[in-house]
Phi, psi and omega in degrees: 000126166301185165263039170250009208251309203290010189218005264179079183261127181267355174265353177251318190251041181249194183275160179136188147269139167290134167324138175278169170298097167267344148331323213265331168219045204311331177315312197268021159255155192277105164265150146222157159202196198199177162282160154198147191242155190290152184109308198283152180230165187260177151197100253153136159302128202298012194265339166274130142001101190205143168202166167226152183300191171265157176279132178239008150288131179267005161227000184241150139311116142263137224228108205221168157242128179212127182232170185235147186251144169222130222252171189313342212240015176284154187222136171308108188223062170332184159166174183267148165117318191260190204318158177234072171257321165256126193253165153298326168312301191307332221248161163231047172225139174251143183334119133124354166297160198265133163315120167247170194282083174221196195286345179282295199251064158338140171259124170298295220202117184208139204280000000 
């Protein structure tokens, strides 16, 4: 990340609708959550709404993976606003191209 990156909240400062305050009224939202233990996994649309408190242990780690499945007819669209975990620096694919099967979009499964 340069250093203008490092001042660059992609959840606040991208195109879009903005996250409501949900601190500020957790009563008027549907939350659910759960426990987990090592091993259990999530799974969920990047289209939901998801977060976690913070770890407030001074001995344990918490520790996640997180990956994206992406189906045949998705195309490479950088843009403000979206994750920026993957850049066009990071990518050998140009805007409006199909992910091809290199070390950024590996193919997993193909029918």
């Amino acid at each position: 990340m340069g250093e203008d990156d490092a001042n660059f909240s992609w959840q606040s400062q991208g195109e879009g609708e903005s996250c409501p305050d949900i601190e500020a009224d957790r009563n008027n939202f549907d939350i659910i959550g759960w426990d987990m233990e090592p091993g259990d996994a999530v799974i969920f649309s990047a289209w939901t709404l998801h977060g976690a408190q913070g770890n407030t242990s001074s001995t344990q780690r918490r520790a996640a993976i997180s990956t994206r499945w992406l189906g045949d007819d998705v195309i490479w669209q950088p843009h403000s606003g979206s994750d920026p975990t993957v850049r066009q620096e990071d990518v050998s694919i140009q805007p409006g191209q199909a992910p091809i099967d290199d070390a950024v979009f590996p193919e997993m499964w193909h029918a």
